[in-house]
C-alpha positions as CSV (number, residue, x, y, z in Angstrom):
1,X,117.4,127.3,164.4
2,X,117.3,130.5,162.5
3,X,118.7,131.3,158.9
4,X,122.2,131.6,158.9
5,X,123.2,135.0,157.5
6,X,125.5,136.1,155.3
7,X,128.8,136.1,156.8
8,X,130.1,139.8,157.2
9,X,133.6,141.7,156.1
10,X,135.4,144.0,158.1
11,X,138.7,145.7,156.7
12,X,141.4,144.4,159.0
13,X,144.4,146.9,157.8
14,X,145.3,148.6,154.8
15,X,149.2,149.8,154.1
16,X,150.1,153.3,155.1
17,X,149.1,155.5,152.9
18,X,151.8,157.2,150.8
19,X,152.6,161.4,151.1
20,X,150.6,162.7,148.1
21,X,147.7,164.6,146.9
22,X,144.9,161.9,148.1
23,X,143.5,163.0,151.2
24,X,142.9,159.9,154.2
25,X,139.5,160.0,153.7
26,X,139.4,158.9,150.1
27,X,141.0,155.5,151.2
28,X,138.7,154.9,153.7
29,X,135.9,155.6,151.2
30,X,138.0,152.9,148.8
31,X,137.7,150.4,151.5
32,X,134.3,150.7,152.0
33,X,133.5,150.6,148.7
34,X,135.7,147.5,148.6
35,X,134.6,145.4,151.6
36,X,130.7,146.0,150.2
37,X,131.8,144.6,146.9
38,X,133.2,141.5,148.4
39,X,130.1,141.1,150.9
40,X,127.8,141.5,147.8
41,X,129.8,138.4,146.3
42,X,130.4,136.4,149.4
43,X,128.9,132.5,149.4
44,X,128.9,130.6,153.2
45,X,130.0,127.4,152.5
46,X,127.7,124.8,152.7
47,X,129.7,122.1,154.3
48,X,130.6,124.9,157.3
49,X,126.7,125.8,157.1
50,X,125.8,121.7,157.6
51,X,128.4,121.4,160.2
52,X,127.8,124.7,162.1
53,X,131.4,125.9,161.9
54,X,132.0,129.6,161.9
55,X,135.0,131.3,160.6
56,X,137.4,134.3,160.1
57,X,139.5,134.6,156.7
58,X,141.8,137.4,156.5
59,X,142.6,137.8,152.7
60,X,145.6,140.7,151.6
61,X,144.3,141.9,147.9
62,X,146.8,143.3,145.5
63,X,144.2,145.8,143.7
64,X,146.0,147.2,140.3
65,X,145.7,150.6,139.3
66,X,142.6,149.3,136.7
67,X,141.0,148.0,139.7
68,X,141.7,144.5,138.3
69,X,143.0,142.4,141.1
70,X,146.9,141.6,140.5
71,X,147.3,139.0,143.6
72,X,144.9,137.3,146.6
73,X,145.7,135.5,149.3
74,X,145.0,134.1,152.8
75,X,146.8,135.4,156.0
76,X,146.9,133.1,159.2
77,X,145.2,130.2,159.2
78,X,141.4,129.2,158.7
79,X,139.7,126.5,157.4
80,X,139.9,125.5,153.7
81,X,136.7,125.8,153.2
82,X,136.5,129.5,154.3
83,X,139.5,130.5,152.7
84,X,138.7,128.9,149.3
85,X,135.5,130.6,149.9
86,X,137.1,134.0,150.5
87,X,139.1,133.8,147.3
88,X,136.1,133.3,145.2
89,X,134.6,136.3,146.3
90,X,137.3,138.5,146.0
91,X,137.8,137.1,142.6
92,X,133.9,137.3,141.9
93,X,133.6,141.0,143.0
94,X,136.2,142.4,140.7
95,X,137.1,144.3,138.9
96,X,137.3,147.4,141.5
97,X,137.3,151.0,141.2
98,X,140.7,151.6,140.4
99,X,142.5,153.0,143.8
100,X,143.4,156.4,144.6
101,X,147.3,157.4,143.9
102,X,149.4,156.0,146.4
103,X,147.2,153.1,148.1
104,X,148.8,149.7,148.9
105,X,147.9,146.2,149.9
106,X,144.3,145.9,151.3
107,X,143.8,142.9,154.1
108,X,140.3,142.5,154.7
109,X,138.9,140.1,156.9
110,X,136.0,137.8,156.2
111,X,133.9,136.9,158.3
112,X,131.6,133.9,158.4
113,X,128.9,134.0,161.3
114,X,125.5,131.2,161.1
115,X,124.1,134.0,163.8
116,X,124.5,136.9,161.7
């Protein structure tokens, strides 16, 4: 079978942004940034790898105005393994560009693929 690839992000929701001088497109531009920071820091876990298991993780990331990350966790349910997995690269990739004025919660979900 082929390499598995690295197992992608997609931003899942983000909280309404708040009435303000930051323009919609700047928090779209903060995602992005966000979700290829994660990706860059991502690991597939090696016991899902062995086993052939695939996965989605939806994480919600408390971002602090330093771009540190105040809180992380896992929304729904997935495997341990992905979610632990999830976690670390969240954790990993910060610190983040500190938001734009007025952005909440980000939920980003994680997604591990063997197919790419």
């Amino acid at each position: 079978p082929a390499a598995p690839s690295a197992p992608q992000v997609m931003a899942a929701a983000v909280a309404a942004p708040q009435p303000g001088p930051v323009a919609e497109p700047d928090f779209d531009a903060y995602i992005a940034a966000v979700r290829k920071m994660i990706d860059s820091h991502k690991r597939f876990p090696a016991a899902a790898r062995r086993r052939g298991m695939e996965g989605v993780v939806t994480v919600r990331i408390d971002i602090a105005d330093d771009g540190n990350v105040a809180g992380v966790r896992t929304v729904g349910n997935a495997p341990r393994m992905f979610e632990r997995s999830a976690i670390d690269a969240v954790r990993r990739a910060a610190p983040f560009p500190a938001p734009p004025e007025g952005f909440g919660d980000l939920e980003v979900a994680i997604r591990y693929r063997l197919d790419g």
